[in-house]
N, C-alpha and C positions, 0 to 999 in steps of 0.2 A: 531500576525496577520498572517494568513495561504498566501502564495503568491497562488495569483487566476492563475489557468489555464487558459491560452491562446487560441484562436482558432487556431492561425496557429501553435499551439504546435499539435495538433489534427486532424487537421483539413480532414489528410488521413486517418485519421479512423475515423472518420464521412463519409465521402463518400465512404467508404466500408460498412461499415454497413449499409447506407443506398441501396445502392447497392444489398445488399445481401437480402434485405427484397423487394425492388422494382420488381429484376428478370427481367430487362428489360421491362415489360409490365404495370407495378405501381400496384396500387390498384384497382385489379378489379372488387371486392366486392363493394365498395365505387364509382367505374366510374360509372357502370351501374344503383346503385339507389342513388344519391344525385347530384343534379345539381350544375353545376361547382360554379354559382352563389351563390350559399346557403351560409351564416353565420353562423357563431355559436360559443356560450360562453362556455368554459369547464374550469376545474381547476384539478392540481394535489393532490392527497392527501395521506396522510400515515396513513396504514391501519394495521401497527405490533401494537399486539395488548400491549407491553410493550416498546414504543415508540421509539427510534432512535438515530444517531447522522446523519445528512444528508450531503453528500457528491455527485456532479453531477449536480446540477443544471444548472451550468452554461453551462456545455454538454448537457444537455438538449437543453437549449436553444439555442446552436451553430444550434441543429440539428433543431428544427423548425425551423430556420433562413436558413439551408442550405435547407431543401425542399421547401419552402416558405416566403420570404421574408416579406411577407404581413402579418404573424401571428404575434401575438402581445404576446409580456408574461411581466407580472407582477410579479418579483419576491419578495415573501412573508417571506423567508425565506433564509438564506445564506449559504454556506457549512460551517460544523463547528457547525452549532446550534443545540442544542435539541430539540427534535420531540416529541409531546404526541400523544397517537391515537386518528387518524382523525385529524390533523394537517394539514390546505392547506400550501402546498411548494410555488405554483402559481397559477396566474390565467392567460387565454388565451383566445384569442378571436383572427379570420382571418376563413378564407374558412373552413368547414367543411371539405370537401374533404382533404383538408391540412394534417389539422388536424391528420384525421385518420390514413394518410399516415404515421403520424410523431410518434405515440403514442406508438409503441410494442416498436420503436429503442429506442426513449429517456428514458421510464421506464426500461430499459433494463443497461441501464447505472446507473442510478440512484439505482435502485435497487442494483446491484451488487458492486456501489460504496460507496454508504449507508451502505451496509455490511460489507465491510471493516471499514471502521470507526466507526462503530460501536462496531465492534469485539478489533477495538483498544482501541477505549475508554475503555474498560471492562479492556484492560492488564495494559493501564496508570496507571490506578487510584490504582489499586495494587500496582503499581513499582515504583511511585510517593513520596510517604512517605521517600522512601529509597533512592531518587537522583540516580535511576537508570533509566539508557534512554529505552526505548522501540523501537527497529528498524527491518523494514523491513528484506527481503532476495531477492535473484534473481531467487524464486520460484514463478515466475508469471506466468502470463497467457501468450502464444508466442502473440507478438503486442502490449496486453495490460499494457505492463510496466508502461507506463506515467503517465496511468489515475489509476491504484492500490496503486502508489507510492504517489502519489496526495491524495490517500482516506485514507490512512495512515496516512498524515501530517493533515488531518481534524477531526481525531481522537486524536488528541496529540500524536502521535509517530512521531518517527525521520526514516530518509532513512538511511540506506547504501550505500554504492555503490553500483550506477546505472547500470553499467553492466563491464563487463572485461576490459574495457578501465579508468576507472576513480578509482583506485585504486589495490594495492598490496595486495592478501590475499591468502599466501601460505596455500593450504590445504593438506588432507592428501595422493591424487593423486600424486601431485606436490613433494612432500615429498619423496615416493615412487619412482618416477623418478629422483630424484636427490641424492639419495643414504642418506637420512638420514633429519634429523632440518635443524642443525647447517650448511652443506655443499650447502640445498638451500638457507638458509639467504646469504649464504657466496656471492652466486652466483648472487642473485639480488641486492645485495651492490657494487657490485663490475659494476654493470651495468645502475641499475638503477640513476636517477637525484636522487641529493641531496632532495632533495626538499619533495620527496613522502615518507609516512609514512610504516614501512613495519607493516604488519598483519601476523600472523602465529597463526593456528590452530593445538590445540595438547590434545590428547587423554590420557597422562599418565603423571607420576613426570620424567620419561626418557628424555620423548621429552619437559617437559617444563623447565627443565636443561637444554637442549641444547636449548633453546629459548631465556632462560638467558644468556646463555652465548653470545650468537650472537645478543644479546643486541636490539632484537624485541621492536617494539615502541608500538604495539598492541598487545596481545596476548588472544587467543579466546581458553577456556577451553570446549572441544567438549565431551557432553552428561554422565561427569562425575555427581558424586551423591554429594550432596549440603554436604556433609562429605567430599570428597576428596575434593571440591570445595574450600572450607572451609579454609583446611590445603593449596589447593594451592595458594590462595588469600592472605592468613600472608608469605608464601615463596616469592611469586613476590615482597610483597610492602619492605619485609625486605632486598631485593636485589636492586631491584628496581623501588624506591617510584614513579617515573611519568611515568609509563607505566600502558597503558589505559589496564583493562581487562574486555574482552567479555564473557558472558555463552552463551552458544546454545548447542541445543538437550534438547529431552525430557524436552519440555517446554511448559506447558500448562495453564490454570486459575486458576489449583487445585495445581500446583507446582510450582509457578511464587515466590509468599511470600517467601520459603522457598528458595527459590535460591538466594529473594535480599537479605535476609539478612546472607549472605555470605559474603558481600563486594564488590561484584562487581559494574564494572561503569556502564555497556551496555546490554543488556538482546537482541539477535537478535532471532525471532519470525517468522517462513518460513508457520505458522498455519494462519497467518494476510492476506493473501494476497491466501493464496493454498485452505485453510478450513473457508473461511468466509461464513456464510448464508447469501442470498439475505436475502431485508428487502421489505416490502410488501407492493409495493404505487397501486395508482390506477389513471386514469386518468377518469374525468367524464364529461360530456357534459349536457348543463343546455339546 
């Protein structure tokens, strides 16, 4: 079961974006012909015409609730579920005026978080057969971390690390500045708590020698070819059998197959969250 997003996980980005769509002065298409008074019944619906995995509703509904408390939604639908086309997500009912105010921002999220899970579902279900995880990257949108990484987990893919704070992942900058593998592991062993797992990305059998040797607990084989991959995946487990291995790079729907079946445990995917298409809801007023 996916853990629901929160509103006070969000909640400043709900009132930005509503903010940025308000402009100070609201809707003034909507002030000038609809009386404050007016009612009105509308519903969400998905309109891709090869249906979906939905993710954002409940952002939706944060955000009716943050411009208007008085709008009603019915949720028909959960994040997580399949979509056929024309599928209603919801139904709603409160001020018209409301309404309208509310409808670019919340299909805006939905849309775009739809996408993503969508786009993961498609990498799961490849990588699934193979007991290889499908995760995230910290190739998001700037802000929108919380709610990408969320539309990921509604898709059946797993996160990585959140962001530089909640995990160890020597890459090849880091590498660079520290004069080699072997001499950064040295250095964040030597610093780091017990406790944190180190990760180290390497591009060649050079650097993944010296990975082995400094006895990495992760080790992420960066955009080699499912041949090299191959041969480094029997080199890790013949050295060392519980060291988790990552692929990344050049990792698409058309090369996903050929990479699980390499052996690896984690397939991480920076296209899930950078290169998702929006999915195409509609909001409609009865």
């Amino acid at each position: 079961m996916i853990k629901k997003i929160e509103k006070n996980e969000i909640l400043a980005l709900i009132k930005s974006a509503v903010a940025e769509d308000m402009g100070g002065y609201g809707d003034i298409t909507s002030g000038y012909l609809i009386p404050e008074k007016n009612k009105s019944n509308g519903y969400i619906v998905c309109k891709e015409p090869g249906g979906a995995l939905l993710s954002g509703i409940d952002v939706a509904a944060y955000t009716f609730h943050e411009i208007d408390p008085e709008i009603k939604i019915k949720i028909l639908k959960n994040d997580g579920d399949s979509l056929d086309f024309m599928d209603r997500v919801c139904d709603i009912s409160g001020p018209a005026v409301s309404i309208l105010k509310a409808e670019r921002t919340c299909l805006n999220f939905i849309q775009h978080m739809s996408g993503i899970a969508t786009l993961t579902g498609k990498f799961s279900m490849i990588a699934s057969p193979y007991e290889v995880r499908v995760v995230d990257t910290r190739k998001t949108r700037p802000l929108l971390r919380k709610i990408e990484k969320y539309a990921v987990l509604c898709g059946g893919g797993f996160n990585h690390r959140f962001g530089l704070f909640d995990g160890i992942l020597i890459k090849d900058n880091h590498i660079a500045a520290a004069g080699g593998v072997l001499k950064a592991i040295g250095s964040i062993r030597a610093n780091a708590p017990h406790t944190l797992k180190i990760e180290v990305e390497v591009k060649d059998f050079d650097e993944l020698e010296e990975a082995l040797e400094g006895k990495a607990d992760i080790i992420m084989l960066d955009n080699m070819a499912p041949k090299e991959m191959r041969r480094a995946v029997k080199l890790i487990r013949e050295k060392r059998e519980d060291t988790i291995i990552e692929a990344s790079g050049n990792v698409n729907l058309d090369t996903l197959e050929d990479i699980c079946k390499t052996g690896i445990d984690v397939v991480s995917v920076g296209a899930l969250t950078h290169s998702a298409p929006a999915i195409d809801f509609s909001l409609e007023l009865e």
